[in-house]
C-alpha positions in Angstrom: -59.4 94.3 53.2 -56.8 96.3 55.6 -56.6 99.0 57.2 -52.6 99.7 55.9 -54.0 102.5 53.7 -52.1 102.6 50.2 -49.3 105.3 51.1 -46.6 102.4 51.5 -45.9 99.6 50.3 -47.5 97.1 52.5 -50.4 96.2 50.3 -48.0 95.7 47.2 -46.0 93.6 49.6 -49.2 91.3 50.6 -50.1 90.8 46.7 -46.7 89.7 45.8 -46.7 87.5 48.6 -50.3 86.2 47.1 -49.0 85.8 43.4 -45.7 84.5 44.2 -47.7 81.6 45.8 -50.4 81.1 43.3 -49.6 83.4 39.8 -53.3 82.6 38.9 -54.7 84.2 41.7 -56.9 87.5 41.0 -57.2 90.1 43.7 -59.8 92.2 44.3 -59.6 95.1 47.0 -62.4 95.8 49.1 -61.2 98.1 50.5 -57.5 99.7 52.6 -58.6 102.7 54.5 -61.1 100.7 57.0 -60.8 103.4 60.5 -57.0 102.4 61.8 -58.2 99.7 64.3 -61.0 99.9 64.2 -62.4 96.0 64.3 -66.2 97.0 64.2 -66.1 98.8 60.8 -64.2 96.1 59.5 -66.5 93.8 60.4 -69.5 95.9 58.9 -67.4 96.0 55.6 -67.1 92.1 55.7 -70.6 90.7 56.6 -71.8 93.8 53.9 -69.4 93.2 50.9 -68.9 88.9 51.4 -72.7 88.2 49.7 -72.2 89.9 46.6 -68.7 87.8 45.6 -69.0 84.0 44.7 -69.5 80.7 46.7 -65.5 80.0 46.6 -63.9 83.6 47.3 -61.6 84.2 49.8 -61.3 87.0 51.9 -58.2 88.1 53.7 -58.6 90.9 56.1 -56.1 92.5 58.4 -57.3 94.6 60.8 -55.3 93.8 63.3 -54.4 95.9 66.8 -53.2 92.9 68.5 -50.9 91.9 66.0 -48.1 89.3 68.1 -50.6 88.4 70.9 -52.0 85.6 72.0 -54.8 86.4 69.4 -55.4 83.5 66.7 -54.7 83.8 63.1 -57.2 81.4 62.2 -59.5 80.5 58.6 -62.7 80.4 58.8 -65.2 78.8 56.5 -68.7 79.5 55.8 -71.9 77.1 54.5 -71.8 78.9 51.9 -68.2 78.1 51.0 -66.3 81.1 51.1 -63.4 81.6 54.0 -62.0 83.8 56.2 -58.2 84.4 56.8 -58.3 86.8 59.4 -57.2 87.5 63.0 -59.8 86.1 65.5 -60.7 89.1 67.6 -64.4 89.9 66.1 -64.4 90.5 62.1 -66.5 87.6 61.9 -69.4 89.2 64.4 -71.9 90.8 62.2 -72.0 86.9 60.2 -75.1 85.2 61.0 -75.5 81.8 63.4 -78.0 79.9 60.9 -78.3 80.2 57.4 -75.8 79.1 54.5 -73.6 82.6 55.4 -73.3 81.5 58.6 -69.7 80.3 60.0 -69.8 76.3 60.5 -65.7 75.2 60.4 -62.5 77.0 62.0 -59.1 76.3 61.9 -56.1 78.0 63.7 -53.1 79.1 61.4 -50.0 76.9 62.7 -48.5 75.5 60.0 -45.1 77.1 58.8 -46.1 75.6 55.0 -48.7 78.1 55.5 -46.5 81.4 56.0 -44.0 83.6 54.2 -41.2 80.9 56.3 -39.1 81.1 59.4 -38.9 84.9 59.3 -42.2 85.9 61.1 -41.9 89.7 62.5 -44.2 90.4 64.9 -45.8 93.0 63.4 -46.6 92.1 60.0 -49.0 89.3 59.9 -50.4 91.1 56.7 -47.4 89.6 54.7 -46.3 86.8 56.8 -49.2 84.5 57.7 -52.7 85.8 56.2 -51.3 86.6 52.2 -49.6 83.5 52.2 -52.2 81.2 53.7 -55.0 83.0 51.8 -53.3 82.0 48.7 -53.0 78.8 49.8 -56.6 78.9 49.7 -56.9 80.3 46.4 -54.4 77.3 45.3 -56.8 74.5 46.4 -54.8 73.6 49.0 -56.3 71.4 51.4 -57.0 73.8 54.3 -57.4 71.0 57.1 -53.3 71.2 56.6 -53.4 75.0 57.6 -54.0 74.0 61.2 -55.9 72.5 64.3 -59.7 73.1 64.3 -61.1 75.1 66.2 -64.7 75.6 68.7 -66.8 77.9 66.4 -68.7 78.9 69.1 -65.8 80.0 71.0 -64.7 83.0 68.3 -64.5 86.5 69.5 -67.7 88.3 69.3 -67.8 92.1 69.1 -70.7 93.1 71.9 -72.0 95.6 69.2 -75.3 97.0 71.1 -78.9 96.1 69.2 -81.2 98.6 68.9 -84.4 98.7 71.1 -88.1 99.4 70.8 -89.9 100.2 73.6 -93.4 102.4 74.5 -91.6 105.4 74.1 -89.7 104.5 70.5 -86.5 103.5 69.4 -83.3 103.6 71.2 -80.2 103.0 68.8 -77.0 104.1 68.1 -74.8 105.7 65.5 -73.1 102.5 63.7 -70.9 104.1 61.2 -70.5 106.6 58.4 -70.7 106.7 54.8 -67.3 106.9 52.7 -66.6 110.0 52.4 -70.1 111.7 52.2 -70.3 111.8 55.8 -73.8 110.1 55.7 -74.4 108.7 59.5 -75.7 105.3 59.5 -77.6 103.6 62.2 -77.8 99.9 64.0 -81.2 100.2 62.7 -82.6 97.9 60.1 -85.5 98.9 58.1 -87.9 96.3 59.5 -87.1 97.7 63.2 -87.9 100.9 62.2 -91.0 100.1 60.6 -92.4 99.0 63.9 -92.5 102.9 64.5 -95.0 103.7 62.3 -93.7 106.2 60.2 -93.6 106.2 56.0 -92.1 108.2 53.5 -93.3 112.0 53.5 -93.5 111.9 57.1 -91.1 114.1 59.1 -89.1 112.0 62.1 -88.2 113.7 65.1 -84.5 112.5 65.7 -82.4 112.9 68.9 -79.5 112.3 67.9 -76.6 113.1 70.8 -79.3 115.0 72.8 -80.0 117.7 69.9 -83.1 117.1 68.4 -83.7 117.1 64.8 -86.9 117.2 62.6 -86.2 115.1 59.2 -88.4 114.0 56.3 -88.5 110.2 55.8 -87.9 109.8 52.0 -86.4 107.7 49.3 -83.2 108.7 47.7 -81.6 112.4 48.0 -83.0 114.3 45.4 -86.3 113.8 46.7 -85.0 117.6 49.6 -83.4 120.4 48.2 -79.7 120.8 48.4 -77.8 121.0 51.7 -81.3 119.7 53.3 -81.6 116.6 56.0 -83.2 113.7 55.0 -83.7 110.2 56.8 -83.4 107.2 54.1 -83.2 103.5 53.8 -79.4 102.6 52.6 -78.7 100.4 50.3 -77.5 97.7 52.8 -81.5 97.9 54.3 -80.3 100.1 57.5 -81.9 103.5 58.8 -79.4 106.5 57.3 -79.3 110.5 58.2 -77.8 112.4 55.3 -77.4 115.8 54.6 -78.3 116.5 50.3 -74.7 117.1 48.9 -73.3 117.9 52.1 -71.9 116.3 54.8 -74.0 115.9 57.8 -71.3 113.8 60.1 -68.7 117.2 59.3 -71.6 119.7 60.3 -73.1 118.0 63.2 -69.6 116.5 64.5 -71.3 113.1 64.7 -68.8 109.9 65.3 -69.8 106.2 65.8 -71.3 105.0 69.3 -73.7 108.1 69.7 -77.2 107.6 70.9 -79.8 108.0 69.1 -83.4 108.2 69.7 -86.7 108.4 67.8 -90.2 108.5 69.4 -93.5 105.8 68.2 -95.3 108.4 65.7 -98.6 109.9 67.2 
């Protein structure tokens, strides 16, 4: 997963660094058009997509605006037994701290045996150091060579806000938006919004961005008419405004970080 987009030819360049290490290897693409920079999507995309492959999958993901810092490239390797060849500067915050997905060993990226060789540009870790050492990986290689360990508690955390429920309702935020559909997606997770009181059929007073909105809680989108609001549970369990066949971040000019704001039902 990247954020290169697929209109040159750095993607095919990463693969045929991954193949030309390990010709077994099969790649699957998550996805290449994560926001340019934008660490927090990728990190939604990650923690969303890593349960549904298998216990030994590796994931390489280069979203990377401090590409030739002092930012790590490190591994990372979860109970479960997947890892992570990523740059340390927050895709791993959305993973949880207990629980087999969570992120128990951590190694920095050091080794030249590792990397694409003496050539390292600084701008193209994509090719140079995470293809190559996530084929490594995909080898069998024994990943205590890749580098020194590293403090798991000491990887960058995003400070991605939590949503809050007080006497007056919920204060959250906008957390992203839905492919191309436009469908705004909030830091709200089902149970949280639960404690409000609401169920399906009721209509929701939303503020979202100071405008206030009136939108029917309901299951899926055909249960409104065409072009009409609704308020859903997404597939990934999280609080979702949509607009039926239409796309309500376009119309409303919504972007990610916005507050929103939904009262305790009377």
């Amino acid at each position: 997963m990247t954020d290169f987009d697929v209109k040159d030819d750095a993607i095919g360049i990463c693969k045929a660094v991954m193949v030309g290490i390990d010709p077994a290897i099969r790649i699957i693409d998550i996805s290449h058009q994560v926001t340019p920079y934008d660490i927090a999507e990728g990190a939604r995309f990650l923690a969303g997509s890593a349960p549904y492959f298998p216990a030994d999958a590796v994931f390489v993901v280069v979203i990377d605006p401090g590409v030739g810092s002092t930012r790590k490239a490190i591994i990372a390797h979860s109970g479960r037994g997947q890892f992570f060849v990523l740059p340390d500067n927050g895709l791993l915050t959305l993973f949880p701290t207990s629980g087999e997905d969570q992120i128990i060993e951590a190694r920095e990226i050091t080794n030249p045996a590792w990397m694409i060789g003496a050539k390292l540009s600084s701008t193209f870790h994509g090719r140079d150091i995470f293809s190559p050492a996530g084929a490594h990986l995909a080898r069998g290689d024994d990943w205590t060579q890749a580098g020194p360990d590293l403090d798991v508690t000491k990887l960058v955390r995003l400070n991605i806000p939590v949503p809050t429920v007080d006497d007056t309702g919920l204060h959250a935020q906008v957390l992203g938006l839905d492919g191309p559909f436009g469908n705004v997606i909030l830091n709200v997770a089902s149970e949280t919004f639960a404690k409000l009181g609401y169920h399906l059929g009721d209509p929701v007073p939303v503020t979202l961005d100071n405008h206030p909105y009136l939108i029917p809680f309901v299951k899926t989108f055909s249960d409104v008419p065409v072009g009409s609001l609704l308020l859903y549970i997404d597939s990934r369990g999280r609080v979702a405004l949509s607009l039926n066949q239409r796309n309500f971040a376009e119309k409303y000019h919504v972007s990610p970080g916005l507050a929103v704001t939904i009262p305790v039902k009377k």
